[in-house]
GUKOLDO-606424 format. One record per residue (C-alpha): x, y, z; residue in three letters. Coordinates in steps of 0.02 Angstrom, whole numbers, plus 50000, padded with zeros to 5 digits. Layout:
# residues N
XYZALA
...
This chain:
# residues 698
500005000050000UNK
500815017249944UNK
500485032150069UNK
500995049050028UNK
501755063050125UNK
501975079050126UNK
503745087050172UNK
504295104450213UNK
506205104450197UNK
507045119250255UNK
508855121350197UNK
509555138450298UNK
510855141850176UNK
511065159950065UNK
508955160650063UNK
508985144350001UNK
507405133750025UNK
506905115449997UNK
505355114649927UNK
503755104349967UNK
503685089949874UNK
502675073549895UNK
503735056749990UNK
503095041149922UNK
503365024150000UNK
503125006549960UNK
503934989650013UNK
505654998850042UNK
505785003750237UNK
505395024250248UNK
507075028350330UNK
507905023450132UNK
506505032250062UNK
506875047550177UNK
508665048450151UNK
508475047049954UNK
507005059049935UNK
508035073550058UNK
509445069949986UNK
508955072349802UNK
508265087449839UNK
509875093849960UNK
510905092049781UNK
509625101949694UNK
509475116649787UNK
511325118849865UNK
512425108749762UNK
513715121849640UNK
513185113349490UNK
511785103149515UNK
511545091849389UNK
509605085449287UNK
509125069149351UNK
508915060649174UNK
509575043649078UNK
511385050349056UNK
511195052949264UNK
510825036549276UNK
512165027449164UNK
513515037749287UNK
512585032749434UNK
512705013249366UNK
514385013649294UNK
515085020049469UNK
513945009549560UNK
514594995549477UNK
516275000149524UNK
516215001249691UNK
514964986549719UNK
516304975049632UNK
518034984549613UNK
519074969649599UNK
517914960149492UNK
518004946149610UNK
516124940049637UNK
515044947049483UNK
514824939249309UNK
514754948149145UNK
513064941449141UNK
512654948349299UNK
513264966849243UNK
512364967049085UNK
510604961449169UNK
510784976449295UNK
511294985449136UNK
509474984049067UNK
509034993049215UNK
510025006449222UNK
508945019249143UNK
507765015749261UNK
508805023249406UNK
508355041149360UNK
506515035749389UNK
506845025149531UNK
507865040049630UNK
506395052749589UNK
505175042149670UNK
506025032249812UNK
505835017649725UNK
507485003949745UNK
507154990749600UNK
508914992049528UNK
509814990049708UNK
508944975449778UNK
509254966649636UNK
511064972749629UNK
510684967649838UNK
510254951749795UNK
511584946449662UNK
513004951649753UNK
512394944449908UNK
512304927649801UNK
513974931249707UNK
514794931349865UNK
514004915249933UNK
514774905849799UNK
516514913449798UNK
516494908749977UNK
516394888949903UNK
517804891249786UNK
519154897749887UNK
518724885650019UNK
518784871949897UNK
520454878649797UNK
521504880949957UNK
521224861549986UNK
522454857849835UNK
524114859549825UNK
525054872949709UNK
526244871449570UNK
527344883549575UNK
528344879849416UNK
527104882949303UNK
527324898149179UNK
525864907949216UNK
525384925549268UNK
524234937749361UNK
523464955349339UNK
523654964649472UNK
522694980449398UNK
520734979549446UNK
520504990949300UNK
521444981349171UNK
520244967449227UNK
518454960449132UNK
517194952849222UNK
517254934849213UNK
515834927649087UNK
515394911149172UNK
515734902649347UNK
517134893249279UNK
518154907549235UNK
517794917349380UNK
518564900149494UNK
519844903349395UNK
520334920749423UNK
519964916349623UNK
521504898749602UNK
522554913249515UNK
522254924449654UNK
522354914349802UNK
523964906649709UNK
524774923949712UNK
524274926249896UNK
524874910249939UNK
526324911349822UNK
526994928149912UNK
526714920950089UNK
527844904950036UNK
529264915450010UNK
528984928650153UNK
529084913050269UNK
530434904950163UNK
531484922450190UNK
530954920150364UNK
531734901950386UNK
533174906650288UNK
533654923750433UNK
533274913450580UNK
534284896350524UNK
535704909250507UNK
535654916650675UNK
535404898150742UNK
535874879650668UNK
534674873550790UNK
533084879250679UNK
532264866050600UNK
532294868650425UNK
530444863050331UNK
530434860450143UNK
529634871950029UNK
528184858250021UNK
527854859950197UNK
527804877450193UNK
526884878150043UNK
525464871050144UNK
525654880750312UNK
525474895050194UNK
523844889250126UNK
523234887250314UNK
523584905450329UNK
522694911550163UNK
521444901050202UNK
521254909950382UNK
521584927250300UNK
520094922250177UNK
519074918350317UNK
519284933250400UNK
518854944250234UNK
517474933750203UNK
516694936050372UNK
516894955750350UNK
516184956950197UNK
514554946050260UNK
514534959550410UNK
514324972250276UNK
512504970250289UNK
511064980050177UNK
511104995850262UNK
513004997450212UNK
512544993250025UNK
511415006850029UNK
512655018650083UNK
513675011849917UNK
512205016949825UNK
511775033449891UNK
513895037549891UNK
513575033249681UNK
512355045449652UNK
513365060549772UNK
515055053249681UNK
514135060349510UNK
514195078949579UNK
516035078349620UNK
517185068149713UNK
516825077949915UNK
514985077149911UNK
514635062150019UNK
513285052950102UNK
513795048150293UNK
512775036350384UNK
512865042350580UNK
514245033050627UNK
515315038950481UNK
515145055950511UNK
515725054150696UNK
517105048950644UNK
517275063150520UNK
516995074150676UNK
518765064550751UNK
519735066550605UNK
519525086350584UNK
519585090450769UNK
520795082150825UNK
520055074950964UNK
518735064851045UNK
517835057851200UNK
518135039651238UNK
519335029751335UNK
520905032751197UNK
521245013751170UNK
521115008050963UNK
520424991250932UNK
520474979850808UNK
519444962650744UNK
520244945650756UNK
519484928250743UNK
517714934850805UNK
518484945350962UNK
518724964150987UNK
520614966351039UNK
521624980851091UNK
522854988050980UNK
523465000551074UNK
523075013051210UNK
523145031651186UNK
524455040851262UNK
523785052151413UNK
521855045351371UNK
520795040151494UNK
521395021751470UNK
523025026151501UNK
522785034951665UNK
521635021251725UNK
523095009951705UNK
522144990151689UNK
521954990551497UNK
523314984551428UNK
523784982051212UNK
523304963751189UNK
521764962351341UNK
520474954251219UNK
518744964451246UNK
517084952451288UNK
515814963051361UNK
515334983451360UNK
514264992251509UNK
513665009151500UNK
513825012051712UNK
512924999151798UNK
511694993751637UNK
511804974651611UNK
513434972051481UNK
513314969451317UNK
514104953651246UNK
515114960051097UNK
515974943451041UNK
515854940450843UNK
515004959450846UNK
515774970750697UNK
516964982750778UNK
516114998850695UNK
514714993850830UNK
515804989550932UNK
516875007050949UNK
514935015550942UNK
514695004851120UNK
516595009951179UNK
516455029351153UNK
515365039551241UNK
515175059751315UNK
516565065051415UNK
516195059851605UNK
515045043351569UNK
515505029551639UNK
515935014051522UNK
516214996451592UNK
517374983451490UNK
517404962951544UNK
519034961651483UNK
520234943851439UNK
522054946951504UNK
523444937151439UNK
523444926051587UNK
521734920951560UNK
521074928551692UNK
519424939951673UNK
519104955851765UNK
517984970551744UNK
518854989651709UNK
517955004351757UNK
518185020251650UNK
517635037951641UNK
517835043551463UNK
518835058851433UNK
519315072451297UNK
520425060451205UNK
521925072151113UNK
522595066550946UNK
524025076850991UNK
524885072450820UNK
523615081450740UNK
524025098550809UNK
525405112350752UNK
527085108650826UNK
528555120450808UNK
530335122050846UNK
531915129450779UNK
533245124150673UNK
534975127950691UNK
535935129150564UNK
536985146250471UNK
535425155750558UNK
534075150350672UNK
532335144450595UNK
530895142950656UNK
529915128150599UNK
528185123650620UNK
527125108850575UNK
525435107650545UNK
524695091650487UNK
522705097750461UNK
521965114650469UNK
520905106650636UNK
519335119550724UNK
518135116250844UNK
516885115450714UNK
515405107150864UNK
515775121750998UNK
516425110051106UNK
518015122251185UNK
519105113251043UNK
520665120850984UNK
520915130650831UNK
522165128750728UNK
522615145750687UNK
522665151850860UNK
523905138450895UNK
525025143950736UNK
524775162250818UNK
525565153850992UNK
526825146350903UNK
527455162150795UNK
527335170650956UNK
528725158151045UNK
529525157850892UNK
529675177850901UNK
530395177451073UNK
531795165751017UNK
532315179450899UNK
532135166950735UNK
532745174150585UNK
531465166250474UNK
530095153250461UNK
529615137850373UNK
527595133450366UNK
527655115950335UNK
525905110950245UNK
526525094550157UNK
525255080250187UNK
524045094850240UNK
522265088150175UNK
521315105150241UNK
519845109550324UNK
519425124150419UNK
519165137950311UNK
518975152650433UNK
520425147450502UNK
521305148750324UNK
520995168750334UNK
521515169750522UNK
522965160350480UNK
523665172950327UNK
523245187550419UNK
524385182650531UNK
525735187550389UNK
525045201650312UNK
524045215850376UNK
522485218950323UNK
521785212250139UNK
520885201750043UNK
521515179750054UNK
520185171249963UNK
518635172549847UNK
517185161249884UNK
515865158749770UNK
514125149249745UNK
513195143949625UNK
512345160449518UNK
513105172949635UNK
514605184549615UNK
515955182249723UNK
516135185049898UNK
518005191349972UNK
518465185650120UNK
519615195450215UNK
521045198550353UNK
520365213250434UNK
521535215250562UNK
522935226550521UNK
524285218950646UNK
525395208950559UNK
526165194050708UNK
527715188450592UNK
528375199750454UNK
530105191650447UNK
530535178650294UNK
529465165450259UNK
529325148350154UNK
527715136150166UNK
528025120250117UNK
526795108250009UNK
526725093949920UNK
525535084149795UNK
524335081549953UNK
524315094650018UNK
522275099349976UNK
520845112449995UNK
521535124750138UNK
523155120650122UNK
523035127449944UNK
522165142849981UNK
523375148750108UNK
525035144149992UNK
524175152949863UNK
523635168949968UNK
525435169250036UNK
526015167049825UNK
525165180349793UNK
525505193349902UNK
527185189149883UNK
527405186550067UNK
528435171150048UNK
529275156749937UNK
528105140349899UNK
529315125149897UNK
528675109149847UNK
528605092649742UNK
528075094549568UNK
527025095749476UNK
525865105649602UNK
524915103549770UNK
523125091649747UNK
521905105849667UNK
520395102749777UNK
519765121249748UNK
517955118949811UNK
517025120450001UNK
515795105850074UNK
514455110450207UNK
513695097750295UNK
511725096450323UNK
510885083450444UNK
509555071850375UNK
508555075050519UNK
508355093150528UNK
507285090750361UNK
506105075750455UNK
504395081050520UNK
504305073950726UNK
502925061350687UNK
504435052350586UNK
505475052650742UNK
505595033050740UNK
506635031550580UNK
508015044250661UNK
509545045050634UNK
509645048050451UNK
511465053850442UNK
512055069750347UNK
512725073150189UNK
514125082450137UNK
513945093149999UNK
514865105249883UNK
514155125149887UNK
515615134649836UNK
517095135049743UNK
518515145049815UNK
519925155749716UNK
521325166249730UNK
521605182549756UNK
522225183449563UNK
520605175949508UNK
521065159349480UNK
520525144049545UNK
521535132049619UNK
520365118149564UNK
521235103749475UNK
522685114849435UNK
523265114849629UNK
524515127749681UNK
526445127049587UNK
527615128249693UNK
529115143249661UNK
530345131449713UNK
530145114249655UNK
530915098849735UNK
531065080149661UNK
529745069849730UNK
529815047749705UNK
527935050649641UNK
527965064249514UNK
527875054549373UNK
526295044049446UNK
524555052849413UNK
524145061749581UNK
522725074649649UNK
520895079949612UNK
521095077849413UNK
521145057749453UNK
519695059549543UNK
517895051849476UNK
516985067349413UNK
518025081349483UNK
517325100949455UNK
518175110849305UNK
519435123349333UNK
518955139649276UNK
519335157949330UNK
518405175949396UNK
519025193849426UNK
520425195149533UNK
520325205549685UNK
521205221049740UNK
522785218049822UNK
524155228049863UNK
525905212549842UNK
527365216749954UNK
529075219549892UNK
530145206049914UNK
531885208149974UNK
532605193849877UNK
532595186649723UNK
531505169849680UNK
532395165749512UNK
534125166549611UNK
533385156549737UNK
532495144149637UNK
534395144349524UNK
535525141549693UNK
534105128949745UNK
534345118549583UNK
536215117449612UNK
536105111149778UNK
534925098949731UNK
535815092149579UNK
537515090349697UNK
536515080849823UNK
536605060349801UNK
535055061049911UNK
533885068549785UNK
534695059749649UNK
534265042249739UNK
532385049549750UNK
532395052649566UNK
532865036649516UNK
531425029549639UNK
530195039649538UNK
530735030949369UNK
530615013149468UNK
529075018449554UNK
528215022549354UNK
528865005349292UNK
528344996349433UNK
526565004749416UNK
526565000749222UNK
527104983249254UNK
525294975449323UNK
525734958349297UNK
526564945049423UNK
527264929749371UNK
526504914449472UNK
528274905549454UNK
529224903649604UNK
530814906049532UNK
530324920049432UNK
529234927949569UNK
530664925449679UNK
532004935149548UNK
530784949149529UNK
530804953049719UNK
532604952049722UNK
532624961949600UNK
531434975549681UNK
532244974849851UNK
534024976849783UNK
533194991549701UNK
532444999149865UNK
534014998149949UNK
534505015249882UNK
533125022349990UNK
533885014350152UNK
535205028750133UNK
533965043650165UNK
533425035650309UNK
534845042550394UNK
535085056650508UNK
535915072150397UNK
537425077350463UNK
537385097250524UNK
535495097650558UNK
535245102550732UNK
533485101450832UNK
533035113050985UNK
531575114251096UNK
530795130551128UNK
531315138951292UNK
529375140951337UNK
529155123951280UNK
530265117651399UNK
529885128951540UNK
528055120251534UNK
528385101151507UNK
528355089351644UNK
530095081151638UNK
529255066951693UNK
528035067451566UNK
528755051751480UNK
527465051951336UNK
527795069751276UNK
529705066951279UNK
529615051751182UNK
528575061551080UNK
529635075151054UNK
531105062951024UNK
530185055350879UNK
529685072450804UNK
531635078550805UNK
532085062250734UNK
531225064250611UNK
531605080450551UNK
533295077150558UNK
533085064050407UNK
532125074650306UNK
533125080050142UNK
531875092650095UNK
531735102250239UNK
533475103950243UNK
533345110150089UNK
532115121450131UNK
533245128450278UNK
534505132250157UNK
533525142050047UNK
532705152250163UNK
534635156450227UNK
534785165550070UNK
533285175750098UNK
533425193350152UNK
């Protein structure tokens, strides 16, 4: 029986409003329904560019469906493909009317696919191998067909599960051979042997993949299917399911509130990875890396059994608001079974956050880290990442620094106010980024604060992944002029466009309060540009200064992307550049001549043409000898890069006086911390480049 509904969904976004529109229903449960029929509408009135629901919609929708449903071409038949084929303009009709024909039958297939996959590699694994046949494997999922009957698909699983098997031979092999070295005592197994304790453990690894895939139940399909029609706009707008987007939340923050200890799955039970450094768990003291998890209390509630549960639920059961109580019947290693009390806690991914110190060499340098342009984007008293740059300048400052490196590499963005916070910091007051929407001119946003915290030299540092803010404020910094962009060619990612998120359930009248929570989706409103009018979408930001990088000749950033946004360009802004002091071409020329002198950057050159061939090179032989001489090969290869993981002579790491005027001595986590960060920095070839060419600037 079909029922229909009215809707009144509200979207509070530039006068934007959702429309009333009539929610239909059949056999498929209302919460799908709901989440297709708000979402549909969400990417009509706020996407950029929304796009006309119609049959060339729906052959995108099914072609990157189909992609993601089978990416390895593992489980589906040709036959399969082409029957959901016949379907596929139907999706247009389906999505406008909440209607799910296409996916339960795409539901049902896989769901069957998978059942008899499961019987194959059970049954192959029971046979021996032979190794010293000539035959081969591609290793390329898109190089791959779908298989056109059951036979041929067995066959690419015995080719598979050979190579698997194949590879953990001569890992354990390698293995025997190391420790029969250290110790004649070892007994030595024949390759026959250890052909079939390898097969136990690809059997046990199949096992395991097998059982996560059947955890990935309808509901996670369905997110598959809803992420296909998003993927269409552009490659950021994103359905999340609830649990998803918490973990979103984590990622840009920086933080949490749990009891800081990571799990993992293994053979049905929830085990601890590790535990959090300064978390709750860690104060506590009883949970321990390897206590096996069995039951979860919230307080004094009767536990929850969680043994054979999927660890998403799990972790959902685990975390909790900061200063509720959560109960864990834990396994030790002994055996023994005991109960640990916690009170969850503000756990700090303190990796996340800007670090900073100074580097001594012909001057002193200030140096400061930031992995993710983090805010407290829930209003919870989190930190913000361009008040902690701000703190850091400021130390920096007092140390009398005669210059300062902004390293972005890695950077994958995020906060956006904190973008124009974060330039102003370098330049007084002006224009740092142009943000537009869809049929509206331009908006500037500005630095409005005329103080300028550093005005002394400046290089930021970014790579090919560096992304999205990390773009906008090496570009804003380009130019102004303020400062050199060093990086690895060809340019930065060119993500040049600004999601908002919008909750599902805002848009739900109350009498549908039963089907909540819907989730959110993530969707692109604006694109961003420069200050010079263009965008950094797809093009990315090039670098003044550019470095050798091992993956510059692989194809890297938002052009590889499914259905990225065009580049394209507006009127630039008014801008008054400084005047540099120095030159960049003199730079850039002195740069180059280090560089080519350096055996360091001359080793990572030559990884970059092994790193293309590899890539081009998709197949594997399935002959042990030949398998075997190809590894050799590689790892004789990779040796080179042993030597940059060295320590470069003349690089010199110091704390910050106020730094270590405020750390605990006996704050053993932070120091070993701190240790690792230097460490690091001490091996890395292009900040010491970097140090050297901001020497030269005036």
């Amino acid at each position: 029986m079909t029922r229909s509904r009215k809707w009144l969904l509200l979207i509070p976004v530039a006068g934007i409003a959702l429309a009333s529109y009539t929610f239909k229903t059949s056999v498929q449960s209302d919460k799908d329904v709901a989440i297709d029929q708000i979402l549909m509408q969400s990417l009509s009135n706020v996407h950029y560019s929304p796009l006309t629901v119609n049959d060339d919609f729906a052959e995108k929708v099914f072609k990157l469906y189909i992609q993601r449903l089978d990416y390895n071409k593992k489980f589906l038949l040709q036959g399969d493909v082409d029957d959901l084929k016949k379907m596929q303009h139907n999706i247009d009709d389906e999505i406008s009317n909440g209607k799910f024909t296409f996916f339960d039958k795409s539901y049902d297939l896989i769901t069957k696919r998978v059942d008899d996959a499961q019987a194959y590699y059970k049954d192959i694994l029971d046979k021996p191998f032979d190794f010293t046949q000539d035959e081969d494997l591609q290793l390329d999922e898109e190089k791959l067909t779908f298989a056109k009957n059951p036979k041929e698909l067995k066959e690419a699983w015995r080719k598979s599960l050979k190579y698997q098997t194949l590879a953990k031979v001569v890992e354990m092999m390698d293995t025997q051979d190391k420790a029969h070295e250290k110790s004649d005592t070892v007994k030595i197994k024949t390759k026959e042997q250890i052909e079939i304790e390898a097969r136990k453990k690809v059997l046990k690894n199949n096992d395991d993949y097998f059982k996560r895939i059947r955890e990935f139940d309808r509901n996670d399909r369905m997110a598959v299917y809803f992420n296909s029609i998003t993927g269409i706009y552009d490659p950021h707008t994103e359905f999340f399911p609830p649990k998803d987007k918490a973990n979103f939340d984590i990622s840009m923050s920086g933080q949490l509130e749990g009891i800081g200890a990571q799990l993992q799955e293994k053979d049905g039970y929830t085990k601890v990875s590790s535990i959090v450094p300064g978390s709750a768990s860690w104060k506590q003291g009883q949970l321990k890396a390897g206590d096996i998890i069995l039951k979860v209390a919230q307080g004094s509630a009767e536990p929850v059994d969680i043994v054979d549960m999927r660890l998403d639920d799990v972790v959902q059961l685990v975390r909790g608001k900061k200063g509720t109580e959560v109960r864990l019947t834990v396994k030790k290693s002994d055996a023994s079974v005991i109960v640990i009390p916690l009170i969850r806690d503000i756990v700090v991914l303190e990796d996340s956050y800007a670090q900073s110190v100074i580097l001594k060499g012909k001057k002193n340098i200030g140096y400061i880290k930031l992995p993710t342009f983090y805010a407290d984007f829930n209003g919870t008293g989190g930190r913000s990442c361009s008040k902690d740059v701000k703190k850091e300048l400021e130390k920096l400052k007092a140390e009398n620094v005669d210059g300062i490196i902004l390293d972005l590499r890695y950077n994958g963005g995020g906060s956006l106010p904190d973008v124009v916070d974060m330039a102003g910091l370098f330049i007084d007051k002006g224009p740092i980024v142009q943000v537009k929407q869809k049929n509206t001119s331009a908006q500037i946003l500005e630095d409005k604060d005329p103080s300028v915290v550093y005005d002394g030299p400046l290089v930021v540092m970014v790579n090919s992944n560096s992304a999205s803010a990390s773009e906008i404020m090496a570009a804003a910094i380009q130019d102004y002029k303020r400062g050199v962009i060093v990086g690895t060619s060809p340019a930065s990612f060119g993500k040049g466009t600004v999601q908002r998120f919008y909750d599902l359930d805002d848009y739900l009248p109350a009498q549908y309060n039963n089907i909540k929570p819907l989730g959110q989706v993530k969707i692109t409103t604006q694109k961003f540009y420069r200050i010079n009018g263009g965008a950094t979408q797809l093009k990315g930001v090039i670098p003044d200064i550019v470095l050798p990088d091992p993956y510059y000749l692989l194809d890297q950033g938002e052009k590889e992307q499914d259905y990225p946004m065009a580049w394209d360009e507006i009127t630039p802004a008014k801008y008054v550049a400084w005047n540099p002091t120095y030159s960049v071409e003199k730079l850039k020329a002195n740069s180059e001549a280090r560089v080519k002198a350096n055996p360091g950057f001359e080793i990572l050159d030559d990884a970059a043409k092994r790193l293309k061939k590899q890539k081009d090179n998709t197949i594997v032989s399935l002959n042990y000898d030949k398998y075997v001489a190809e590894q050799k090969k590689y790892k004789e290869e990779a040796k080179q890069m042993d030597q940059l993981d060295k320590e470069i002579p003349g690089v010199e790491v110091m704390s910050l006086k106020a730094d270590i005027a405020t750390t605990d001595p006996t704050d053993t986590v932070k120091v070993t911390k701190n240790k690792e960060f230097f460490k690091a920095i001490k091996k890395d070839l292009y900040l010491n480049e970097t140090v050297s060419i901001i020497d030269e600037m005036k």
